[in-house]
Biopython code that builds the backbone (N, CA, C, O; Angstrom):
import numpy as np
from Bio.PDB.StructureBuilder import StructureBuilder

atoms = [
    (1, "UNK", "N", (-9.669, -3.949, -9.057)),
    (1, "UNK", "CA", (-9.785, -2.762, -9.875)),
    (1, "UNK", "C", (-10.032, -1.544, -9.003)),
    (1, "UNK", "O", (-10.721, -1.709, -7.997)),
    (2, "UNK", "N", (-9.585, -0.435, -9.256)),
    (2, "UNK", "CA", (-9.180, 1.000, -8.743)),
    (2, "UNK", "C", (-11.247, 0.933, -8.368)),
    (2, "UNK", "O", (-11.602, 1.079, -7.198)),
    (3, "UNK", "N", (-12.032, 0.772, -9.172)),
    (3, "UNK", "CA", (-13.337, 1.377, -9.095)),
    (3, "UNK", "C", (-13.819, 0.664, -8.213)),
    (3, "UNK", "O", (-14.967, 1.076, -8.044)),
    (4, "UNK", "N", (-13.529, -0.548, -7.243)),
    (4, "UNK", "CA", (-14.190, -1.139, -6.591)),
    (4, "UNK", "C", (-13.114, -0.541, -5.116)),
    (4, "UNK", "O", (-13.044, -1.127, -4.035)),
    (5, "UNK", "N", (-12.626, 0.311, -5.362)),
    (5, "UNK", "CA", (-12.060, 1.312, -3.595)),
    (5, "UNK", "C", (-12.716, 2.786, -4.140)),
    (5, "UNK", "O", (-13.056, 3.436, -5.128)),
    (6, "UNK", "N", (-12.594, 2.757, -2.493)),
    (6, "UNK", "CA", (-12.897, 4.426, -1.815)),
    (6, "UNK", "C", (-11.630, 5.609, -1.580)),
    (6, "UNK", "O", (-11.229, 5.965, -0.472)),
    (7, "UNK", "N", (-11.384, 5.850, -2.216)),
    (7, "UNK", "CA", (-10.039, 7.010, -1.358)),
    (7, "UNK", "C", (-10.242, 7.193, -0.142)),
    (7, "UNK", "O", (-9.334, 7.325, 0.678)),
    (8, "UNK", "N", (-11.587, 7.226, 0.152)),
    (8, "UNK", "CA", (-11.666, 7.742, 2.261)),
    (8, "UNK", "C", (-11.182, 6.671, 3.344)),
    (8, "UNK", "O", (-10.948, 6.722, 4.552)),
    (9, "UNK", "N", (-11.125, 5.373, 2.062)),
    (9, "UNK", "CA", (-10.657, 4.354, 2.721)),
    (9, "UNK", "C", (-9.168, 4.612, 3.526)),
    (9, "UNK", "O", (-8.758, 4.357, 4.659)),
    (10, "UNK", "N", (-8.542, 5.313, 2.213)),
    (10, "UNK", "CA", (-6.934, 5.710, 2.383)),
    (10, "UNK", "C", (-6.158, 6.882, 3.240)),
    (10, "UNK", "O", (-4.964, 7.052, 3.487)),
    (11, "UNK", "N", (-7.677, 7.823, 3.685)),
    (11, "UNK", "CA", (-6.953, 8.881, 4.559)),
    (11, "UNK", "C", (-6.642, 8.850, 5.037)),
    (11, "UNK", "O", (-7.029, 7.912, 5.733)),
    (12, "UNK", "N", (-5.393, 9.682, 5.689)),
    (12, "UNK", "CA", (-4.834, 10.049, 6.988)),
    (12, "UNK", "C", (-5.844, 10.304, 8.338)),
    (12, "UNK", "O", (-6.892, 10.392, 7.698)),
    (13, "UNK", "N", (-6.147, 10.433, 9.355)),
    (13, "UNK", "CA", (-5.710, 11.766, 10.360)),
    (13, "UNK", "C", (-4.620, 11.587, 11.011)),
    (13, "UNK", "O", (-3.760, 10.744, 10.758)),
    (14, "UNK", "N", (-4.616, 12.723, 12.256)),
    (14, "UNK", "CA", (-3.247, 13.314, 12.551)),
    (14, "UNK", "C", (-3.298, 11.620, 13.820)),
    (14, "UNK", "O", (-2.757, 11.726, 14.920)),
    (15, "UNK", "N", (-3.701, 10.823, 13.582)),
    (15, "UNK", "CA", (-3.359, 10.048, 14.772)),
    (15, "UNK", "C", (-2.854, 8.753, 13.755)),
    (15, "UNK", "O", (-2.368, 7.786, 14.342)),
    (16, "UNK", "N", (-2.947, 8.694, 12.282)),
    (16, "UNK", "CA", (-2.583, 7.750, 11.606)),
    (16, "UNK", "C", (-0.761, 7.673, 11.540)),
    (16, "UNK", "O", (0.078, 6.776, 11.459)),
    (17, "UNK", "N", (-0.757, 9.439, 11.642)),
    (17, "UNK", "CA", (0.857, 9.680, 10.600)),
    (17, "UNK", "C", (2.103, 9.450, 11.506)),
    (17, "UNK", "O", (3.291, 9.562, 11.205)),
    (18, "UNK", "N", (1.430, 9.036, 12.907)),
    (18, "UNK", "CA", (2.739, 8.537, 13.930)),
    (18, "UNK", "C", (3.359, 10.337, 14.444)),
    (18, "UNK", "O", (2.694, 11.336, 14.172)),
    (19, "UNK", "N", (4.482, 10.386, 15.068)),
    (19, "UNK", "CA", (4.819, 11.501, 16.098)),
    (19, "UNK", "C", (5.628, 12.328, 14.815)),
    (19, "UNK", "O", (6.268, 11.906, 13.852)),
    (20, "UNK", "N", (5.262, 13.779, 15.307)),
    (20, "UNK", "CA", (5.650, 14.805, 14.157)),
    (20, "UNK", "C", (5.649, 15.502, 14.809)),
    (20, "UNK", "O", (5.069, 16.521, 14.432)),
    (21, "UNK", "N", (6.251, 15.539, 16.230)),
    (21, "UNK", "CA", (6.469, 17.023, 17.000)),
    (21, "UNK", "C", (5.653, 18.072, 16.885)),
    (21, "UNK", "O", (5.846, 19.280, 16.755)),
    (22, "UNK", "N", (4.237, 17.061, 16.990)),
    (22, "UNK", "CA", (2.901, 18.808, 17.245)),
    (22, "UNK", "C", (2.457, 18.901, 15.618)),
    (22, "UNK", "O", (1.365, 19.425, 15.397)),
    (23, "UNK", "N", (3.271, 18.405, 14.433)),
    (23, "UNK", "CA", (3.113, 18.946, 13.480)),
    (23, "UNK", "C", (1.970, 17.697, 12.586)),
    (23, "UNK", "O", (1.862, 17.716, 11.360)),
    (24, "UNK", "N", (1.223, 16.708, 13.463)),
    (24, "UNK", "CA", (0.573, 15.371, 13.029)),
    (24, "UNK", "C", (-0.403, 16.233, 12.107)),
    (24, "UNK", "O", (-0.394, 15.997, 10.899)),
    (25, "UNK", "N", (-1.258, 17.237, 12.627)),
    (25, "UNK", "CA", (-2.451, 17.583, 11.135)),
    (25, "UNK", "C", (-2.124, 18.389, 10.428)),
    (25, "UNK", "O", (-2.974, 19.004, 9.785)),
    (26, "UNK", "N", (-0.700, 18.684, 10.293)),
    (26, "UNK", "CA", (-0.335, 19.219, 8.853)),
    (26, "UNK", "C", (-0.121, 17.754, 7.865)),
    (26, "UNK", "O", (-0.546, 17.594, 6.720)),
    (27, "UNK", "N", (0.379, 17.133, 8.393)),
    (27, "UNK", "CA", (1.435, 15.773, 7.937)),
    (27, "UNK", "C", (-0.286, 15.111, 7.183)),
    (27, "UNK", "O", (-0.560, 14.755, 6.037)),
    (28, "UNK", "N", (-1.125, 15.186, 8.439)),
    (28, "UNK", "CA", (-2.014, 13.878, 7.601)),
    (28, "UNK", "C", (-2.834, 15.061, 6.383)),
    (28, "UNK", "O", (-3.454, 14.609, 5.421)),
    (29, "UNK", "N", (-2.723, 16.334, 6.591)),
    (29, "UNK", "CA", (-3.507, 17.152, 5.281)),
    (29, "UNK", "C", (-2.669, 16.943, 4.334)),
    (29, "UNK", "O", (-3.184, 16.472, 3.320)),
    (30, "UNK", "N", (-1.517, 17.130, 4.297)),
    (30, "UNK", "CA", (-0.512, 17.301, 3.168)),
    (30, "UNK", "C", (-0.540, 16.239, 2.281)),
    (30, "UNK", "O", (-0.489, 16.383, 1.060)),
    (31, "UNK", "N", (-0.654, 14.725, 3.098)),
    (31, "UNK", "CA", (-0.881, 13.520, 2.469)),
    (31, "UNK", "C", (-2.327, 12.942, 1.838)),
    (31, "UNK", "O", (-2.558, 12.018, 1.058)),
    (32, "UNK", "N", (-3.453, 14.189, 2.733)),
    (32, "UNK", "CA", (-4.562, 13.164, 2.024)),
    (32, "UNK", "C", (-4.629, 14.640, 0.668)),
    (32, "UNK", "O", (-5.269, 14.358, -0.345)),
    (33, "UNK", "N", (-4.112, 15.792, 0.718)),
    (33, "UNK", "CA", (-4.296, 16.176, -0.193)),
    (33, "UNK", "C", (-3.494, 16.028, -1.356)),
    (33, "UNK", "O", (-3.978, 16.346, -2.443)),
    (34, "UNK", "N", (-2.225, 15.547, -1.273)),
    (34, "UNK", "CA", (-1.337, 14.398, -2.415)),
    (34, "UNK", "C", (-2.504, 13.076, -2.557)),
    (34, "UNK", "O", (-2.549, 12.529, -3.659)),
    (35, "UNK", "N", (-2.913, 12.854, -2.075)),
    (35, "UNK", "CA", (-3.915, 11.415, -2.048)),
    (35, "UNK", "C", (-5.116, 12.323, -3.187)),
    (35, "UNK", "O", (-5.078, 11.615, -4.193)),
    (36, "UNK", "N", (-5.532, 12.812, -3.311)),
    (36, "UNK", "CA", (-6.600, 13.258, -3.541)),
    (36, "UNK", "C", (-5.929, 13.798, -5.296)),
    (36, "UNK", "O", (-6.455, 13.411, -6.339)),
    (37, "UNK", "N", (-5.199, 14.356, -5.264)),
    (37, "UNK", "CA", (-4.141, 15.125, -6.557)),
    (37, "UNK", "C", (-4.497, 13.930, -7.232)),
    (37, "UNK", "O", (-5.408, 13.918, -8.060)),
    (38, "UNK", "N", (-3.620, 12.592, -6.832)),
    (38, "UNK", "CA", (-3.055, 11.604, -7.815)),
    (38, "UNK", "C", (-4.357, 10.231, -7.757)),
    (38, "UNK", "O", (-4.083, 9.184, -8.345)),
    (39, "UNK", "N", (-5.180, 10.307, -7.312)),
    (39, "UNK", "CA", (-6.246, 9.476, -6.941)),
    (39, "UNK", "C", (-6.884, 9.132, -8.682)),
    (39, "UNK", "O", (-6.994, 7.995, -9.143)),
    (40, "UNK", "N", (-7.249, 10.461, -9.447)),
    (40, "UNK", "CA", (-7.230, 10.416, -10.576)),
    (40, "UNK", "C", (-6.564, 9.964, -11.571)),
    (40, "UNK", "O", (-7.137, 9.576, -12.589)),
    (41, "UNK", "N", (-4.870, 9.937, -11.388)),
    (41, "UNK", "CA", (-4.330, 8.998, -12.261)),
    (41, "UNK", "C", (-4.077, 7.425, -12.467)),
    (41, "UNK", "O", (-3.559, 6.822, -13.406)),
    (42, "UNK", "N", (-4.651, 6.955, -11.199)),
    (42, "UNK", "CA", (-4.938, 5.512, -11.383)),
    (42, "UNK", "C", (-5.930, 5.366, -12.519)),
    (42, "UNK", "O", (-6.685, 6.301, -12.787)),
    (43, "UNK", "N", (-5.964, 3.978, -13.347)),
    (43, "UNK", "CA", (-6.519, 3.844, -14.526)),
    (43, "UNK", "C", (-7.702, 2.998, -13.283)),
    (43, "UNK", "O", (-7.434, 2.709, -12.117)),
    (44, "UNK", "N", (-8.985, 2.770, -14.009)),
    (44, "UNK", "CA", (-10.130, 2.434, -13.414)),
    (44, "UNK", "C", (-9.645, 0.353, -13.198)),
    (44, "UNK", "O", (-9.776, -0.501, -12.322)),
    (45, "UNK", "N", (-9.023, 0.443, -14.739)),
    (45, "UNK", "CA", (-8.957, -1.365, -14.195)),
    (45, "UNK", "C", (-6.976, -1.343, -13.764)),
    (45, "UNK", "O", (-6.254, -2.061, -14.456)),
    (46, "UNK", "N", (-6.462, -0.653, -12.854)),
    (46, "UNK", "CA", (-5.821, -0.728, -12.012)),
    (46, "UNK", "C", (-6.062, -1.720, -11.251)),
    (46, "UNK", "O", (-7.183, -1.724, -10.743)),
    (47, "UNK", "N", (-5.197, -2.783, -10.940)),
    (47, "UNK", "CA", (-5.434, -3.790, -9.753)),
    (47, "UNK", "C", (-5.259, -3.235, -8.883)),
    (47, "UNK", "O", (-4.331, -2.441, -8.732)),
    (48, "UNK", "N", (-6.505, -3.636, -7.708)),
    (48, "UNK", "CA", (-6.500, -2.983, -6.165)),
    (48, "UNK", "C", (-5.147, -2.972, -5.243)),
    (48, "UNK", "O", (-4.723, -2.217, -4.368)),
    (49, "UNK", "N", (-4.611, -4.336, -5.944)),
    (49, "UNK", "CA", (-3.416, -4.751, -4.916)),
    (49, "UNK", "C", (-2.428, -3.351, -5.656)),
    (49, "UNK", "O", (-1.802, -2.455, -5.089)),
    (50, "UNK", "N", (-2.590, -3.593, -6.870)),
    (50, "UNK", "CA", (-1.238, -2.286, -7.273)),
    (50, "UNK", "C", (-1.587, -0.816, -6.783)),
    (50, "UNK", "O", (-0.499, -0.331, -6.470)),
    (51, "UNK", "N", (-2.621, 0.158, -6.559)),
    (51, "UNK", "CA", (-3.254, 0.611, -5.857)),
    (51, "UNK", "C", (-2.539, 0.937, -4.591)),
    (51, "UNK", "O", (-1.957, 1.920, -4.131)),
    (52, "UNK", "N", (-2.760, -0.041, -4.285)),
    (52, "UNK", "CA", (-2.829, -0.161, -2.585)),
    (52, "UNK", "C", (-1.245, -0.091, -2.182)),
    (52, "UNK", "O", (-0.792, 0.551, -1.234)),
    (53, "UNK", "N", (-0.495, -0.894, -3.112)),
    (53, "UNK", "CA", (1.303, -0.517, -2.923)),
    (53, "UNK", "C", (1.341, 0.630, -2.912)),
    (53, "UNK", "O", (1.652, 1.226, -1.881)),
    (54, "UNK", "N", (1.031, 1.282, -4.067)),
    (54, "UNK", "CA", (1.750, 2.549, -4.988)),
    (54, "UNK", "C", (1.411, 3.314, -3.471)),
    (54, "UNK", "O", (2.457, 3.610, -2.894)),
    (55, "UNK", "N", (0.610, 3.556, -2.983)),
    (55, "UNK", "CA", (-0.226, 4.713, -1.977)),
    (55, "UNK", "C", (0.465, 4.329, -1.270)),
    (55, "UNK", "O", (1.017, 5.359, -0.882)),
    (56, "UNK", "N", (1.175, 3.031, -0.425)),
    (56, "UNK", "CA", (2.272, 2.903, 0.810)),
    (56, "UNK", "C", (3.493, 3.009, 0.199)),
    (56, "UNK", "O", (4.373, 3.163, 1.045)),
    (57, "UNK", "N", (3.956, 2.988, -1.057)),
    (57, "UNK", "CA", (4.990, 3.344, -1.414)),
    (57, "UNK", "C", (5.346, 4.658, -1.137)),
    (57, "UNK", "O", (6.205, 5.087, -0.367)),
    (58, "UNK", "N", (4.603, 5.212, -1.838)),
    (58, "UNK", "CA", (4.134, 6.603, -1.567)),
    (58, "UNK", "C", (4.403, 7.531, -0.531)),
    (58, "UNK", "O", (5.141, 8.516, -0.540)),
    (59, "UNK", "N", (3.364, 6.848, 0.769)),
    (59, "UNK", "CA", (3.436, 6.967, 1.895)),
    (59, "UNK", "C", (4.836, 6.880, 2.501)),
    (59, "UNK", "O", (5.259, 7.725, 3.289)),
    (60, "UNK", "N", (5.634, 5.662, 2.035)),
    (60, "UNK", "CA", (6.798, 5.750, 2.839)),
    (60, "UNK", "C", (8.324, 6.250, 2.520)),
    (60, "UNK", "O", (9.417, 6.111, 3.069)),
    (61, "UNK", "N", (7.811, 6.933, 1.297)),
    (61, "UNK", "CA", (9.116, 7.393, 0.291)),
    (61, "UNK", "C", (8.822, 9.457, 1.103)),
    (61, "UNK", "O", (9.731, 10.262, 1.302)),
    (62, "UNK", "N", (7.317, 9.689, 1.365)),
    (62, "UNK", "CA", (7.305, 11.128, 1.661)),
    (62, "UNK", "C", (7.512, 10.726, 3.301)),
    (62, "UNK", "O", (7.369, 11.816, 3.856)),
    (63, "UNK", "N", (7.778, 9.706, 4.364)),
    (63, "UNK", "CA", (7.379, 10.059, 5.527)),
    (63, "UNK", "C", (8.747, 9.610, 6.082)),
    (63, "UNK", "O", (8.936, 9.230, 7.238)),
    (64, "UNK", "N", (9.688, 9.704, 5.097)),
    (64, "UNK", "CA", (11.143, 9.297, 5.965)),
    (64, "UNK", "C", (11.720, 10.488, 6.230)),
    (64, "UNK", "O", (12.473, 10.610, 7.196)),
    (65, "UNK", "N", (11.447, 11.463, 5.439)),
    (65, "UNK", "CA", (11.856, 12.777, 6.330)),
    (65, "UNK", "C", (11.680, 13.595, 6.578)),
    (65, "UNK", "O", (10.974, 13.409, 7.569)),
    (66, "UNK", "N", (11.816, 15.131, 6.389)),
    (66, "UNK", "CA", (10.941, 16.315, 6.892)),
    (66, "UNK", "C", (10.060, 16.835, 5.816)),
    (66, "UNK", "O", (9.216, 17.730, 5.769)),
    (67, "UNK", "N", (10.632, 15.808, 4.801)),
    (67, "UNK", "CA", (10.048, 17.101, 3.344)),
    (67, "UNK", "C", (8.631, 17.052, 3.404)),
    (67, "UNK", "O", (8.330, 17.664, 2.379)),
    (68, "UNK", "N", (7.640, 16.738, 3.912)),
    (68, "UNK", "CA", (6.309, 16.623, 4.227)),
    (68, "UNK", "C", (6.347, 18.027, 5.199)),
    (68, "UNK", "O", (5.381, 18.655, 4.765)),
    (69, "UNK", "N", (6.737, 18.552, 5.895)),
    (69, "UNK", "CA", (6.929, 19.860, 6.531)),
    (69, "UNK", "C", (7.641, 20.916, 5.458)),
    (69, "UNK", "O", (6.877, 21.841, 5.182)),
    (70, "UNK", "N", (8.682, 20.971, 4.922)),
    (70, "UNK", "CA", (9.113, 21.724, 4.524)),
    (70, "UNK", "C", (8.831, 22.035, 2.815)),
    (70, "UNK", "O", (8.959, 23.048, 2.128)),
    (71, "UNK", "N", (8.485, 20.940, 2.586)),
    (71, "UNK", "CA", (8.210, 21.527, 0.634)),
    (71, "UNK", "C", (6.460, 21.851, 0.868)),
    (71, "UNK", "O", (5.660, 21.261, 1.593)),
    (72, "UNK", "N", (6.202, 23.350, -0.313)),
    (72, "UNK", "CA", (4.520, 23.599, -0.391)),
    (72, "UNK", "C", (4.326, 22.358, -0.776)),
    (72, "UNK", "O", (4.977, 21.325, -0.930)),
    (73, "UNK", "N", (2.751, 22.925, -0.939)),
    (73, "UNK", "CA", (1.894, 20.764, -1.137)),
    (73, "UNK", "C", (1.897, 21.242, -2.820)),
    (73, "UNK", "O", (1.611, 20.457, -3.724)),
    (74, "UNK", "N", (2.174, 22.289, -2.975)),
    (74, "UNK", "CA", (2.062, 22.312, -5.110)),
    (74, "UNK", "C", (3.453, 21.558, -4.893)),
    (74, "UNK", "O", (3.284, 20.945, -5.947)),
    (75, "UNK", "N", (4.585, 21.106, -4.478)),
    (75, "UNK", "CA", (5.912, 20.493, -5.070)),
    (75, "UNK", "C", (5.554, 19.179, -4.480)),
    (75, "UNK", "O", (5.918, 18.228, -5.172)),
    (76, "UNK", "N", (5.088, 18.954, -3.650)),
    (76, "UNK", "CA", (4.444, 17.807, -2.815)),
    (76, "UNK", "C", (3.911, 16.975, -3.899)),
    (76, "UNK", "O", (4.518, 16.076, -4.481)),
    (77, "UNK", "N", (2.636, 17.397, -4.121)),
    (77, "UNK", "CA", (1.686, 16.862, -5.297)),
    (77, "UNK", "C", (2.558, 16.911, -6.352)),
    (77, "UNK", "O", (3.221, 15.875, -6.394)),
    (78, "UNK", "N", (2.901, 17.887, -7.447)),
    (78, "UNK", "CA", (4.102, 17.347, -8.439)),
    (78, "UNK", "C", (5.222, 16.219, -8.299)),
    (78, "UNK", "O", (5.539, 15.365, -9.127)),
    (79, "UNK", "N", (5.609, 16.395, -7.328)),
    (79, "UNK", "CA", (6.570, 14.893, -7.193)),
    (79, "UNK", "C", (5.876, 13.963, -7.219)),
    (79, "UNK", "O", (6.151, 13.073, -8.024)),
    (80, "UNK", "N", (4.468, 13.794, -6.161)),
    (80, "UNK", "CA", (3.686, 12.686, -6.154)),
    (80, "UNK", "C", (3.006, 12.060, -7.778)),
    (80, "UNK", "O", (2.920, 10.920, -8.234)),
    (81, "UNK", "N", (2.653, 13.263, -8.261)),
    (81, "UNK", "CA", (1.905, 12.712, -9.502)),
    (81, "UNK", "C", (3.122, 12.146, -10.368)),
    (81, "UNK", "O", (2.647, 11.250, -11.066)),
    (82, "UNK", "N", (4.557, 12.291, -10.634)),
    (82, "UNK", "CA", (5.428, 12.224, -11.482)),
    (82, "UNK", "C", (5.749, 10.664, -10.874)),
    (82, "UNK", "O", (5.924, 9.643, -11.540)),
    (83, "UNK", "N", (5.767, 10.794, -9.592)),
    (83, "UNK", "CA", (6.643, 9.199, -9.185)),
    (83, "UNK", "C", (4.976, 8.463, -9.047)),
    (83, "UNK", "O", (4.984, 7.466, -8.325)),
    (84, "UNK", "N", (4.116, 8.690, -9.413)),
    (84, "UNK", "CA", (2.651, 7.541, -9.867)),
    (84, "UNK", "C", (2.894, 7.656, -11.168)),
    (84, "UNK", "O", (2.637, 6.580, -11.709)),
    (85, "UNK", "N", (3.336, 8.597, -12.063)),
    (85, "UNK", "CA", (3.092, 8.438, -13.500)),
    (85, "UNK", "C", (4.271, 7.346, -13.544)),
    (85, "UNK", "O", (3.993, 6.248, -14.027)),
    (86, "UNK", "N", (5.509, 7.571, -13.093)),
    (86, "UNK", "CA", (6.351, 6.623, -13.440)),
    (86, "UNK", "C", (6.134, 5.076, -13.212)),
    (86, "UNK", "O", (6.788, 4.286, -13.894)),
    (87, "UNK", "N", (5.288, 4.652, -12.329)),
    (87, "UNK", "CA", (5.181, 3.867, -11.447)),
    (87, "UNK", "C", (4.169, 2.736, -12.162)),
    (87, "UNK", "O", (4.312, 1.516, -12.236)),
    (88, "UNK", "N", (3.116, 3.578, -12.651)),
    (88, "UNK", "CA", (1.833, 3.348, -13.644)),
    (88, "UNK", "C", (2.985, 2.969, -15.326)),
    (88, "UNK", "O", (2.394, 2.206, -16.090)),
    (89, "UNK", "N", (3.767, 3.218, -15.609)),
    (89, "UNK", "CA", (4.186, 3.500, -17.376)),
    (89, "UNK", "C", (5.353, 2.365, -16.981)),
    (89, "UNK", "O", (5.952, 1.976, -17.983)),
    (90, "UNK", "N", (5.637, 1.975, -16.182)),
    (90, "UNK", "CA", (7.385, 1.038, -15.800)),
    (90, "UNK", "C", (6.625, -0.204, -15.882)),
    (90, "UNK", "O", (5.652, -0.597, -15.239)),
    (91, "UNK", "N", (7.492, -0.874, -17.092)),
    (91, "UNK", "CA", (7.427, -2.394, -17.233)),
    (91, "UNK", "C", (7.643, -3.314, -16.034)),
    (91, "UNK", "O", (8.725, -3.264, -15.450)),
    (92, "UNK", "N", (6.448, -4.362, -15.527)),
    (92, "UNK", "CA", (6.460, -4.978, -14.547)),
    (92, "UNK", "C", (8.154, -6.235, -14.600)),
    (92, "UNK", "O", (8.627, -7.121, -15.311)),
    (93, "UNK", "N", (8.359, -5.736, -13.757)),
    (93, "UNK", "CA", (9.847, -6.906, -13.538)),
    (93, "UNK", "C", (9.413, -8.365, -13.424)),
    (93, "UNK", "O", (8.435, -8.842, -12.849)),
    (94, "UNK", "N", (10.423, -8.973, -14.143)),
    (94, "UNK", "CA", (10.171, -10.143, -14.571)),
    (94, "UNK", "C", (10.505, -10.957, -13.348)),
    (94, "UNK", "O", (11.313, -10.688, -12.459)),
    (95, "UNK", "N", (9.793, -11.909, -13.471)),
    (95, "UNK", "CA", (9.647, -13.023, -11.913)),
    (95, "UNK", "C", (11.279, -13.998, -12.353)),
    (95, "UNK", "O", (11.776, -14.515, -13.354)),
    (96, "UNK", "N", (11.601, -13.818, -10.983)),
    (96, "UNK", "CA", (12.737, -15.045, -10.897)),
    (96, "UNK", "C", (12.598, -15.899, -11.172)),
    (96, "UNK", "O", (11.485, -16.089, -11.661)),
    (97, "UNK", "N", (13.386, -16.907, -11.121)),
    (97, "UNK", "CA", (13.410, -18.461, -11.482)),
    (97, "UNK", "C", (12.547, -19.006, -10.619)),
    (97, "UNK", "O", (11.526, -19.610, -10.948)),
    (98, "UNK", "N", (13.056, -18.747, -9.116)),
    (98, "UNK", "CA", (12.121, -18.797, -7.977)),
    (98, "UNK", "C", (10.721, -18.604, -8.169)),
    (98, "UNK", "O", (10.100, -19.599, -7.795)),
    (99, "UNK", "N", (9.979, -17.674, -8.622)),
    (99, "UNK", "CA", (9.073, -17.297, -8.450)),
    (99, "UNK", "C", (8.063, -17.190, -9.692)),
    (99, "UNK", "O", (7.053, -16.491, -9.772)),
    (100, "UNK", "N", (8.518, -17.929, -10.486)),
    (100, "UNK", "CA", (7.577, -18.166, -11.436)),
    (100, "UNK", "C", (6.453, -19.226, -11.099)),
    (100, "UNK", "O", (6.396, -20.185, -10.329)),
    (101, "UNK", "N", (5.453, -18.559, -12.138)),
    (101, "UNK", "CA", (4.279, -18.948, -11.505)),
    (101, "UNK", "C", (3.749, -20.167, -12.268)),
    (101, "UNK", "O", (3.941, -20.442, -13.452)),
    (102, "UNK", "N", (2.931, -20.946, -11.208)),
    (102, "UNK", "CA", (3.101, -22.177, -11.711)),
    (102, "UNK", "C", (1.410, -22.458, -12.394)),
    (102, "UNK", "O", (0.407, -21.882, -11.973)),
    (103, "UNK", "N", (1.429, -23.292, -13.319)),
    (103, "UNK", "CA", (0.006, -23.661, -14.555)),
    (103, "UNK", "C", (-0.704, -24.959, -14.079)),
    (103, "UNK", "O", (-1.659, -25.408, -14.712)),
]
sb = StructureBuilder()
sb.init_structure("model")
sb.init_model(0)
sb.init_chain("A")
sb.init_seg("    ")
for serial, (resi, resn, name, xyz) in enumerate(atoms, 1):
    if name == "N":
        sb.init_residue(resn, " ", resi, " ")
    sb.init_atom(name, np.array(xyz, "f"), 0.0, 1.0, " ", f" {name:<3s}", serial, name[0])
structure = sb.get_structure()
């Protein structure tokens, strides 16, 4: 559950966000302050494990390209909160044949 983590657990600094040409403590502000925006829309009995995706999802959907430099952090945070709202409201996909779980 979301209430048994820390967000400080989840911050950046500029030595987390990997090489950004000089630009590492914009990159890790931009992200812990998207971190901080959408931290609130997790529901409290959120599973930790879902949590913990959504924020590397997250992480790796804003760090494939420049737009962490080039969009303000108000379009930053709006995208972020819209792709957690979606993320939070989307029916969990149904397990394969494979991967059904066993009683």
């Amino acid at each position: 559950m979301k209430a048994l983590l820390k967000i400080q657990d989840y911050l950046f600094s500029p030595q987390d966000v990997g090489d950004w040409d000089g630009e590492e403590e914009l990159v890790a502000d931009q992200m812990n302050a998207i971190y901080h925006a959408i931290w609130p829309q997790f529901p409290e009995e959120t599973p930790t494990g879902q949590v913990e995706t959504l924020l590397s999802q997250l992480w790796q959907q804003l760090s494939a390209d420049t737009l962490l430099l080039e969009a303000s952090e108000d379009e930053l945070i709006d995208w972020a909160q819209t792709y957690i709202e979606n993320q939070l409201s989307a029916e969990p996909e149904p397990l394969d044949d494979d991967e059904e779980e066993e009683y």
